[in-house]
C-alpha positions, 0 to 999 in steps of 0.5 A, spaced: 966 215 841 969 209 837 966 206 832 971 202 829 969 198 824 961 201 824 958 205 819 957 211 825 958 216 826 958 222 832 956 229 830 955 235 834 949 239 832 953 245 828 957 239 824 950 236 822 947 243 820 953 246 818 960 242 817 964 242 812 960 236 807 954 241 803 949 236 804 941 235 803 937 231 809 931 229 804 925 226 808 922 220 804 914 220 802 912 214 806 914 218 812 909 221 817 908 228 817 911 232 822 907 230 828 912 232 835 907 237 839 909 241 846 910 234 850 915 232 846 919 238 844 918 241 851 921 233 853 928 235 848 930 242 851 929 241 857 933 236 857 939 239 854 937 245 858 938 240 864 944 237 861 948 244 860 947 246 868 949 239 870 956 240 865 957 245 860 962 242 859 960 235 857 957 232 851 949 230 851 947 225 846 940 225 843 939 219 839 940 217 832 939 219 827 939 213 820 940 216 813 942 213 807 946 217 801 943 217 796 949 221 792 950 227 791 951 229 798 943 228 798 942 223 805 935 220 804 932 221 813 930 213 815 930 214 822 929 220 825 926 226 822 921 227 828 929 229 831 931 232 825 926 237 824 925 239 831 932 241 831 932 245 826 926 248 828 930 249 834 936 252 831 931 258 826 929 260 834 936 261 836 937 265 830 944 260 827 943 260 819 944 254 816 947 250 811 945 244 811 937 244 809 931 240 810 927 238 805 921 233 804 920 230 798 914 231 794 911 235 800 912 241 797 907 245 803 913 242 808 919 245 804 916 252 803 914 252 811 922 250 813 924 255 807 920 261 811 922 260 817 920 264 822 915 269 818 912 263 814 911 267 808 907 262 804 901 261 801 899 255 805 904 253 811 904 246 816 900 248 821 904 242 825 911 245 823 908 252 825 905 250 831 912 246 833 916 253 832 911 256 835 913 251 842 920 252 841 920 258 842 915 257 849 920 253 851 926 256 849 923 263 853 924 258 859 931 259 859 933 265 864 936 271 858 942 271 861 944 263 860 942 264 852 948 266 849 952 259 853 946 254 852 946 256 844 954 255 844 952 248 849 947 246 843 951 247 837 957 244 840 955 239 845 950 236 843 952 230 839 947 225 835 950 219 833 949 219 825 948 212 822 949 212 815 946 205 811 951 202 806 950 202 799 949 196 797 944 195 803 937 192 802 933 198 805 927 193 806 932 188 810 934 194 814 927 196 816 927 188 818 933 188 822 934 194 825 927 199 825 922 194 825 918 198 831 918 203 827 922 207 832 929 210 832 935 206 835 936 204 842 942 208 846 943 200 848 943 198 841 949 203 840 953 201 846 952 194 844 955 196 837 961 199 840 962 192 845 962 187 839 968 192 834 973 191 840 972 182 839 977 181 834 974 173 834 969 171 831 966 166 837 967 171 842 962 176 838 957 170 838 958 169 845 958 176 848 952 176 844 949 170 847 949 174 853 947 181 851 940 178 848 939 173 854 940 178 859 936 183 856 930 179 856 929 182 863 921 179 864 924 172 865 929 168 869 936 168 866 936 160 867 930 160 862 933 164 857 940 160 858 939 153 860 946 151 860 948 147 866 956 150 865 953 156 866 948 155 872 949 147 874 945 141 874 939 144 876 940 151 874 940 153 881 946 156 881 952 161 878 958 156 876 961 159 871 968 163 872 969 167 867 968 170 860 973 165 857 969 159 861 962 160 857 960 155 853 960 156 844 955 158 841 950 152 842 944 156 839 948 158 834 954 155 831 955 161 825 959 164 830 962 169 823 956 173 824 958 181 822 957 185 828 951 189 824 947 181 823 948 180 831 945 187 833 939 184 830 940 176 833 936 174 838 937 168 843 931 164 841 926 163 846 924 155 846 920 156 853 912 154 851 906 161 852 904 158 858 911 156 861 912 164 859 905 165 862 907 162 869 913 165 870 914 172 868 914 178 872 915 185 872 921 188 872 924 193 878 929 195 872 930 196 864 935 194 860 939 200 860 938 201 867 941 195 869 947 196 863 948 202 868 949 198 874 952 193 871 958 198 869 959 201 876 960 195 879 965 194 874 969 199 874 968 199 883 971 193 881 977 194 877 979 201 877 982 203 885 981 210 883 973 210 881 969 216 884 962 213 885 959 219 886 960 222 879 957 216 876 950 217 873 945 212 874 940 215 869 938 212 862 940 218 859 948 218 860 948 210 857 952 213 852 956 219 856 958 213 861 961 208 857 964 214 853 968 216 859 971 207 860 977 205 856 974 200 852 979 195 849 978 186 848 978 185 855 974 190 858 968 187 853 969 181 857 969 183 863 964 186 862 959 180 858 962 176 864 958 181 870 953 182 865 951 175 865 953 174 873 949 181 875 942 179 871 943 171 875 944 175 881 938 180 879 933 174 878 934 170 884 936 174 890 932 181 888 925 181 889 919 181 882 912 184 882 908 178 879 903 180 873 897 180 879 893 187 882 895 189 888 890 185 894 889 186 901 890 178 901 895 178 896 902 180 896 905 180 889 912 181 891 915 175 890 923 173 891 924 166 888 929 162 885 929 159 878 931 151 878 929 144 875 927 139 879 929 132 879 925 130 873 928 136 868 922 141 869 922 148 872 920 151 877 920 157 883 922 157 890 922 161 895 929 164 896 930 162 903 928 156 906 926 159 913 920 162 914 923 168 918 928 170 914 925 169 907 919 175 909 923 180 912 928 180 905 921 180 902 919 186 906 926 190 907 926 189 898 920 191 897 921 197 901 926 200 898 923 198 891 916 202 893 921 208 896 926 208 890 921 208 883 925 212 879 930 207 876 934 212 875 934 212 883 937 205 886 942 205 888 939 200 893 940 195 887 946 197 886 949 195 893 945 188 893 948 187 887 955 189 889 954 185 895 952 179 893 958 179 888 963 180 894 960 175 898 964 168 899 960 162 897 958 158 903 958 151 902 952 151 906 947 156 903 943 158 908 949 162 912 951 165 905 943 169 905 943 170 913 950 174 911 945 177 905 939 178 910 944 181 914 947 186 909 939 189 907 938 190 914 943 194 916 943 197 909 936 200 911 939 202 918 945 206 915 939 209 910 936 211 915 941 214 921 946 216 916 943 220 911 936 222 912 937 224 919 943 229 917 941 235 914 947 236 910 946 231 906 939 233 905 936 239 900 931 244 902 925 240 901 929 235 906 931 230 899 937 227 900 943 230 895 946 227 889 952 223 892 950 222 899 948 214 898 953 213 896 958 218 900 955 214 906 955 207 904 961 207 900 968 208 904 974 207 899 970 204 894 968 198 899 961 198 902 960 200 910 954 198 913 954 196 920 958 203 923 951 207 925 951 213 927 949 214 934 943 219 932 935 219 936 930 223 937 932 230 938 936 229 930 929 226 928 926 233 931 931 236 929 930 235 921 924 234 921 920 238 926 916 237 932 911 241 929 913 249 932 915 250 926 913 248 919 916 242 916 921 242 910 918 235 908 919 228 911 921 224 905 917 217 903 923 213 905 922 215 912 915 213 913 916 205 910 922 205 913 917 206 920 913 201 917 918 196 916 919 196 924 912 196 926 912 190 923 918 186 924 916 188 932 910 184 931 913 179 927 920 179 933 914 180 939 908 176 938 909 169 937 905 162 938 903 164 944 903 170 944 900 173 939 893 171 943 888 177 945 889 178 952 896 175 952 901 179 956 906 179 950 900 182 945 898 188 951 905 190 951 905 191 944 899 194 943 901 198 949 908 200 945 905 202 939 900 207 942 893 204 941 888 198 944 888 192 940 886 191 934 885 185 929 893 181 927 891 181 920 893 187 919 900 185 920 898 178 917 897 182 910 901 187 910 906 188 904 909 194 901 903 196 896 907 200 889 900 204 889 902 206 896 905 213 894 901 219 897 902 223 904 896 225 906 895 229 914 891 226 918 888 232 921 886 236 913 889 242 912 882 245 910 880 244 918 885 248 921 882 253 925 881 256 932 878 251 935 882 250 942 886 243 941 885 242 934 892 243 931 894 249 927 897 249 921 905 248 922 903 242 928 899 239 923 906 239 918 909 233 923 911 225 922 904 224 927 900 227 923 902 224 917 901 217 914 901 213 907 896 211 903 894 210 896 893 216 891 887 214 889 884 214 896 887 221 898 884 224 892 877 222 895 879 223 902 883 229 903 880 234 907 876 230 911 875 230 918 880 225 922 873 222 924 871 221 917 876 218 915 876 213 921 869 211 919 871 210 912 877 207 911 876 202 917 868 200 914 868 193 914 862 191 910 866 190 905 864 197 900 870 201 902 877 197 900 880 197 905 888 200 907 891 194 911 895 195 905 897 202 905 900 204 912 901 200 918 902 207 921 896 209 919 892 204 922 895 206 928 892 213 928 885 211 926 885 206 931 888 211 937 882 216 933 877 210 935 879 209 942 878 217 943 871 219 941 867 215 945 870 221 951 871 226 947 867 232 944 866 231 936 871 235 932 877 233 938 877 226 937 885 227 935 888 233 939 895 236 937 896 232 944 894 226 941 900 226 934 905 228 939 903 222 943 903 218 937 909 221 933 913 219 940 910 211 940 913 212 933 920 214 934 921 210 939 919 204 935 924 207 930 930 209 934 930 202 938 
């Protein structure tokens, strides 16, 4: 890693311990007792440990540490000796000696605990440091005896910390204003940002790109409320006008454009917004910071170099450092790369979808997909993105329902494309026709999801989870997105990976069941239109004929939306009332797509093992005691309302059948597959 021009420096773990320089790492009195317990340092090993099996060969960074040299090779620890002890702790459990020791400074019980180490023959030992070795050892026995020679080797040599040593003549208390003020270590963005800012050489380029970095990183806010500069978003700040790095305007906030790199990591963009504009208009965020920075630099580099491999990219948090490190990082890719940032976070606010800061409610959707703009008076405001009806709803549900099945955002590489997308996407003089193209793009996106990935087995792992690289094997040919070339795959592929219940299922992945959901409702929305949608309508009995039950209230479809607490699969038929009775299904039927359905975690916990009979006089209670699932699973519904339709001519106890999910389950791949 470069740090040119920056007090840091990178050390592996045998360097910091055991290097050249004879040093005494010395914890200040006003630091807090050791306090990490099994979470934390479980957390750390495994970690490492996940690191070494991806890669042996690669360097894993955790963190930084912060210290000011006191002299005599004496480092006074002011950030990061939670770390720092741990790993030492670590190192004792290995059994490598150590040169460079850990003291605390007028915290005689401490020293003498790490002095001991690991007999602990003191008088009065640190029950915390005591009981951290004592979790070491628990976690580092997890590591099967035949790796251990070669994850300490890994540990001691490719684990790196990155060591940012305080100048001298530095006011410690200033430092703790500007750089700790949280009382937390430094951030791995703060790192790269450091790393960005030494290659501009001109002193207005570093306030620009800092400008950038601080408005973008503000993720709960319209890029256009941070910046509201009608060079960058025009007039009405309702669109992305700027052309490059170059093109951005000086400084406007900030004329001292001759700050030090260490004064601009600590700069903010002032927010001149009222409390209650911020009120109104914040959101919560699909994506954090750094996340985003990973995204942002996979489309630069798709972008700029021909021979990118994007399936060995890594999207997750942990690698920020790891990915910038393997970038030639020079003047001109900081400006492309300020210029992405900036255009990326425009795009991200106005044409990604948001959770607005409400509850979810079966009245309510709080998924919201809206531009940011002024009117004529100079006032801002929000607006749906799409100006027609259709279109704007689908977006919203499409989005969103990639969101709710790709939480981890480590994961969204849905994201990814969108944003790719639109960044390749030529601008419309008519607007409307540039988001029928983006409308377009999400839906055959979900589509190449669906047939090409999760109906292949071999892109599948033994839990049918897709692999690590098929989105991107899939959606990516040559570096340049594919979407419209769908597989010509149908039920028998379905069966086939999923089970038809013969045989026990391997899994059937989240995606899967919102993708279903989407096209129940999306049928409803193409088939039952004005007239139509009126009960007794021939197009209403045909729907509901497709669909596989009788008719139940439109509302349902009205009010769906794809609730974040939506997460739990749940059979139908319970697992704990499988039995011999004839018709009831045996413990492999009830494993398949028929017998499955969405519902909160919250109501499956509660309702788990109830009968098919329980659950439809609960969940479809409407004395408004019970919430209500219309939020939850349109597919679940569907089963309920088939269960409804059978009990009045059934036995109790075979009001839903094998019969009946295989019945089901072929209403549901038809509507999939048409």
């Amino acid at each position: 890693m470069k740090t040119k021009g920056l007090p840091l420096k990178e050390v592996s773990i045998s360097e910091l311990f055991n290097g050249s320089l004879q040093a005494t790492y010395e914890v200040p009195i006003y630091q807090r007792n050791y306090a990490w317990e099994k979470d934390e340092i479980g957390a750390l090993i495994g970690d490492i440990y996940d690191a070494y099996r991806k890669n042996a060969n690669s360097v894993y960074y955790i963190g930084t540490l912060v210290s000011f040299n006191k002299g005599d090779n004496v480092f006074e620890i002011i950030d990061g000796q939670q770390r720092l002890t741990t790993l030492t702790l670590i190192l004792e459990a290995l059994g490598v000696s150590i040169r460079n020791r850990l003291t605390y400074r007028a915290r005689k019980k401490a020293t003498n605990t790490l002095k001991t180490l690991p007999k602990f023959e003191t008088e009065e030992p640190d029950n915390g440091i005591v009981n951290g070795f004592r979790f070491v050892k628990a976690a580092l026995n997890e590591i099967p005896s035949a790796e251990r020679d070669t994850f300490k080797r890994f540990f001691l040599n490719k684990v790196h910390i990155i060591h940012y040593q305080v100048p001298r003549d530095i006011d410690l208390n200033h430092y703790f204003e500007i750089m700790n003020s949280r009382g937390e270590q430094l951030e791995k963005h703060e790192i790269v940002k450091a790393k960005l800012l030494s290659e501009l050489t001109n002193p207005e380029d570093r306030s620009k790109f800092n400008r950038i970095w601080e408005s973008c990183s503000e993720m709960r806010l319209y890029i256009q409320q941070k910046l509201p500069d009608g060079q960058i978003f025009g007039s009405y700040l309702d669109c992305f006008s700027l052309s490059s790095f170059e093109a951005m305007p000086g400084d406007i906030v900030d004329q001292a454009s001759d700050k030090s790199i260490k004064e601009l990591l600590s700069t903010s963009v002032p927010d001149e917004k009222t409390e209650e504009d911020a009120r109104l208009d914040a959101f919560q965020p699909i994506i954090d910071f750094s996340n985003f920075l990973l995204i942002v630099l996979k489309l630069t580099r798709i972008l700029d170099e021909p021979d990118f491999v994007p399936t060995e990219f890594n999207l997750d948090d942990k690698e920020l450092l790891n990915e910038f490190d393997k970038v030639s990082i020079n003047e001109a890719f900081v400006k492309r790369f300020g210029y992405n940032l900036l255009k990326a976070k425009y795009l991200l606010d106005n044409y990604m979808i948001h959770h607005s800061n409400e509850e979810d409610r079966p009245d309510n959707n709080p998924w919201k997909l809206q531009r940011w703009q002024l009117d004529s008076r100079k006032k801002g405001y929000l607006k749906n993105l799409v100006p027609e009806d259709d279109i704007q709803i689908n977006l919203l549900h499409l989005l969103s329902m990639f969101e709710v099945s790709f939480t981890a955002r480590q994961r969204k590489n849905y994201l990814f494309y969108c944003l790719l997308y639109l960044f390749e996407l030529p601008s419309y003089s008519e607007k409307i026709r540039y988001l029928k193209w983006y409308y377009w793009f999400v839906r055959k996106l979900a589509d190449k999801y669906f047939r090409d990935v999760y109906l292949v087995a071999y892109k599948l792992n033994e839990i049918n989870t897709p692999l690590p690289g098929s989105f991107d094997d899939t959606v990516l040919q040559d570096n340049k997105l594919i979407v419209d070339n769908l597989a010509d795959t149908g039920k028998d592929d379905f069966l086939s990976v999923y089970g038809d219940g013969s045989s026990k299922s391997r899994g059937i992945p989240l995606y899967v069941f919102n993708y279903l959901d989407y096209k129940l409702w999306n049928s409803y929305a193409e088939k039952l239109r004005g007239e139509g949608a009126k009960k007794g309508s021939r197009e209403r009995k045909d729907f509901f004929s497709k669909i596989g039950c009788s008719d139940f209230d439109l509302k349902v479809f009205d009010q769906f939306y794809f609730s974040r607490t939506r997460r739990s699969l749940e059979h139908y038929y319970p697992q704990a009332n499988v039995n011999s009775m004839d018709g009831v299904p045996d413990e492999n039927q009830i494993d398949c797509l028929g017998n499955y359905a969405m519902i909160g975690s919250e109501a499956n916990s509660s309702g788990s093992n109830w009968s098919p009979k329980a659950k439809l006089d609960h969940y479809l209670d409407s004395s408004g005691k019970v919430r209500q699932v219309s939020i939850a699973s349109i597919k679940f519904i569907i089963m309920m309302q088939k269960c409804k339709d059978n009990q009045e001519s059934r036995l109790p106890g075979l009001e839903w059948t094998f019969d009946d999910i295989k019945d089901h389950q072929n209403h549901m791949l038809d509507i999939m597959f048409r």
